[in-house]
C-alpha positions as CSV (number, residue, x, y, z in Angstrom):
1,X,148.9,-155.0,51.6
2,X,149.3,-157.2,48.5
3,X,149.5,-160.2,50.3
4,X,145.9,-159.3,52.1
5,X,144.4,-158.2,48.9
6,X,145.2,-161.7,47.5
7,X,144.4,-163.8,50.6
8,X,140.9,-161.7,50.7
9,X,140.4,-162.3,47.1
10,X,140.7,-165.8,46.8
11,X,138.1,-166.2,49.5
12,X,135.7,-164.1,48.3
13,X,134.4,-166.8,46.0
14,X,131.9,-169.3,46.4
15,X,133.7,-172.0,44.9
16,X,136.9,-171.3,46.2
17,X,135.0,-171.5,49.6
18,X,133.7,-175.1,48.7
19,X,137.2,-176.4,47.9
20,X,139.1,-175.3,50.9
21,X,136.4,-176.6,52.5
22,X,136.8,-180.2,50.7
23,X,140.2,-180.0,50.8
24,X,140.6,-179.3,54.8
25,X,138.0,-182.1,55.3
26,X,139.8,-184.7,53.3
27,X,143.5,-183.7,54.1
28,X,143.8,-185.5,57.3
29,X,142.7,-188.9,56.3
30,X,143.5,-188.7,52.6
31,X,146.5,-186.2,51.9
32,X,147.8,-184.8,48.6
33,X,144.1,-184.7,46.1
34,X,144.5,-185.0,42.1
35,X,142.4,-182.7,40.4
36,X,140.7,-184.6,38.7
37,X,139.8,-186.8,42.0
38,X,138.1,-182.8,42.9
39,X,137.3,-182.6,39.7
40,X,135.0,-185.6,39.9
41,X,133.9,-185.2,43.4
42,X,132.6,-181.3,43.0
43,X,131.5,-181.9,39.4
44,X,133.5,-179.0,38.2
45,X,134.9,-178.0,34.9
46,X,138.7,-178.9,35.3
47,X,139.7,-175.3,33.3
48,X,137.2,-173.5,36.0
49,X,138.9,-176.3,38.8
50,X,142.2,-175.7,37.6
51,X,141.8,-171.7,37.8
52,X,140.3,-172.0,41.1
53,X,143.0,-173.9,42.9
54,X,145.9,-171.8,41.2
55,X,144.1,-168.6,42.6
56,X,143.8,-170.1,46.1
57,X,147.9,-171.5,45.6
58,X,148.8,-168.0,44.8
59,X,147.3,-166.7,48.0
60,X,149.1,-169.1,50.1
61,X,146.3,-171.7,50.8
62,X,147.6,-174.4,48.5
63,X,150.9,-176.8,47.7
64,X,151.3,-178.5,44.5
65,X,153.4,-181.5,43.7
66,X,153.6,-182.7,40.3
67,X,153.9,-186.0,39.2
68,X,154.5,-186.6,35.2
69,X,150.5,-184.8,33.8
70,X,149.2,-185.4,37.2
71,X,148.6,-182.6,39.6
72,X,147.7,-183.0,43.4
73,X,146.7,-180.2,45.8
74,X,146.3,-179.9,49.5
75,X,146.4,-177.5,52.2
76,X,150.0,-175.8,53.2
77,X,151.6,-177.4,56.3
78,X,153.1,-173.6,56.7
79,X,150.3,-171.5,56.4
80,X,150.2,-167.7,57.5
81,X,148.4,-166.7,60.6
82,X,145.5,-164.8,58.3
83,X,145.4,-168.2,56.1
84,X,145.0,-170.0,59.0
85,X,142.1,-168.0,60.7
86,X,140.3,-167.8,57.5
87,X,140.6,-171.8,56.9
88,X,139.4,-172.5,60.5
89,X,136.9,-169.6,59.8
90,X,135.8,-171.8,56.8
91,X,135.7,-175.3,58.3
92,X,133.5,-174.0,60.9
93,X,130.8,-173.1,58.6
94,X,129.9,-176.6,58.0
95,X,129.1,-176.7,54.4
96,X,127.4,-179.5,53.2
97,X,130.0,-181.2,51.2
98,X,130.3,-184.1,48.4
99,X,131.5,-187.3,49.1
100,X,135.5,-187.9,47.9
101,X,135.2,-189.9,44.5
102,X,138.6,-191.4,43.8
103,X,139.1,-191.9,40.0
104,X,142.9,-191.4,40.3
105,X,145.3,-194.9,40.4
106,X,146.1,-194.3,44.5
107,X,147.3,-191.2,46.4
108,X,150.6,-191.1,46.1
109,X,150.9,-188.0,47.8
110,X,149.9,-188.7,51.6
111,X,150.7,-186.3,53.9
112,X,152.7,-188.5,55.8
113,X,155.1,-189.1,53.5
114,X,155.7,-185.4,52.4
């Protein structure tokens, strides 16, 4: 029951909508995301960001790596079933979406290499 309450929670936000969405659409081609590459490209606050991607971490959407101050974010490889349905739930609703604006030194955190 915990686990739903989270999962439901963290999608019951706008926002947090918006960023799985980014994040799903940008995974494939771009892996691992810094914050403050999301930061720039959905011209968020990075404490409202930052809040945001630790409630949708907690729920089971997210992985973090860490590399010295940087953060970078993208969707889990293992997700649940639930997650899963709600992501593909989520990419099919089309959202018009920002275009990825890369102010961070390279990705260093490519999907392929994780």
């Amino acid at each position: 029951m915990e686990d739903f309450l989270k999962i439901t929670g963290a999608i019951n936000d706008e926002s947090r909508i918006k960023i799985l969405a980014f994040l799903a659409q940008h995974y494939q081609k771009q892996g691992m995301l810094c914050v403050c590459d999301l930061q720039e490209s959905l011209n968020m606050v990075q404490s409202r960001l930052s809040r945001h991607l630790k409630i949708l971490k907690d729920a089971g959407f997210l992985e973090l790596q860490r590399q010295g101050v940087w953060a970078y974010y993208g969707i889990k490889k293992d997700l649940n079933g639930f997650c899963k349905e709600a992501l593909r739930h989520i990419e099919l609703l089309n959202l018009p979406l920002p275009k990825l604006k890369r102010i961070s030194l390279g990705n260093k955190h490519s999907n392929k290499n994780t």
